[in-house]
C-alpha positions as CSV (number, residue, x, y, z in Angstrom):
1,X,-36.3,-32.1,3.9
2,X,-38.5,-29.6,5.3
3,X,-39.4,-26.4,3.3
4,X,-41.0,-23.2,5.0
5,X,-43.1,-20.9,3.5
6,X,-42.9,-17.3,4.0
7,X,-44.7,-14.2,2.5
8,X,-43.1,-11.6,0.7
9,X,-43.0,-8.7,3.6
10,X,-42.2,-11.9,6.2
11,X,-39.2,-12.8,4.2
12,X,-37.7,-9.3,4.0
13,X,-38.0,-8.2,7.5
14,X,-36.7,-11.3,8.8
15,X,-33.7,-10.4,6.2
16,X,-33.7,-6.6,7.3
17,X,-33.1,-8.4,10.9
18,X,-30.3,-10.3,10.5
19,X,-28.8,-7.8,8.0
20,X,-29.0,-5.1,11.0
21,X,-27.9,-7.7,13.8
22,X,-24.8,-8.5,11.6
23,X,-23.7,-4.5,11.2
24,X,-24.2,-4.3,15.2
25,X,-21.3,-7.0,15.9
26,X,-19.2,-5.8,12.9
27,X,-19.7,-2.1,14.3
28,X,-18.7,-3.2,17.5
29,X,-16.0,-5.3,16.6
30,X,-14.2,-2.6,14.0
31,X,-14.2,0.0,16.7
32,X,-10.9,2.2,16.2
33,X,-10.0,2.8,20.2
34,X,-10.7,-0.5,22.5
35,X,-10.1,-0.8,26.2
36,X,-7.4,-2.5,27.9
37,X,-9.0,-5.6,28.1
38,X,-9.9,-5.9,24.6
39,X,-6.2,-4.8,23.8
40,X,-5.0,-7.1,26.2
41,X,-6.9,-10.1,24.6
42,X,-6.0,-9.0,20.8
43,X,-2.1,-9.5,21.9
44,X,-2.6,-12.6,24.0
45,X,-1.2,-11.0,27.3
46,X,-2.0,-11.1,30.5
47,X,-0.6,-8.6,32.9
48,X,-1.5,-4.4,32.1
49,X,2.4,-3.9,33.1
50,X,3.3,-5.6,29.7
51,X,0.6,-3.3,28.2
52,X,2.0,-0.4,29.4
53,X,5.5,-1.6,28.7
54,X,4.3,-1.8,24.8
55,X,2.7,1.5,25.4
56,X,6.0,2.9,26.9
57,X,8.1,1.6,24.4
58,X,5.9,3.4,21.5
59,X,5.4,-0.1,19.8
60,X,1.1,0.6,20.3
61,X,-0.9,3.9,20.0
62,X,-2.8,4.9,22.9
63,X,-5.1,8.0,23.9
64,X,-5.4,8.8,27.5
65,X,-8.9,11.0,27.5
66,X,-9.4,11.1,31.4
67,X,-6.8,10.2,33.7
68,X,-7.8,6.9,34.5
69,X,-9.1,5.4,31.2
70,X,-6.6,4.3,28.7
71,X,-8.1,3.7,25.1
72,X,-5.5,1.7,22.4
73,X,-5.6,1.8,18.8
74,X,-6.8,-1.4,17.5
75,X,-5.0,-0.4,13.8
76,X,-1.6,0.4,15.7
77,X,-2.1,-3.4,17.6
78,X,-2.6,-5.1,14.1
79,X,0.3,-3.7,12.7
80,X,2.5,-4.5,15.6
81,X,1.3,-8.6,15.1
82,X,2.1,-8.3,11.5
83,X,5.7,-7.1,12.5
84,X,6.3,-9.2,14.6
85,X,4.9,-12.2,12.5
86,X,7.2,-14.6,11.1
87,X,7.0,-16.5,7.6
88,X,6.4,-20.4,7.7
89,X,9.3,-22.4,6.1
């Protein structure tokens, strides 16, 4: 076993560190509106027209700020996994 030896003010930055690097990919990962990729990936599809048919079809939440970028709702995507889920037997 090998044991390392840090000082006080050592110990807390390094703990400050990770603490911050952890809220960074949390942050980034909660974000409410995600791009069509990230959409895409979250519902296990692979073609935007079945995006836009979910989008179309009013099962997912989308806001169209400019005309060519699409943003989803990440909230709107969980909830339509969870209705669509089905109970094991």
């Amino acid at each position: 076993m090998e044991v390392i030896c840090l000082e006080d003010e050592a110990f807390y930055a390094l703990i400050e560190q990770v603490v911050s690097r952890l809220r960074e990919k949390q942050g980034h990962e909660n974000d409410k509106w995600i791009s069509d990729q990230q959409a895409m990936q979250l519902l296990n599809v692979k073609s935007k027209t079945t995006l836009q048919k979910l989008r179309d079809e009013g099962k997912i939440r989308f806001s169209q700020p400019q005309k060519k970028i699409i943003l989803y709702d990440r909230d709107s995507i969980n909830a339509y996994l969870e209705q669509n889920a089905r109970n094991t037997f």
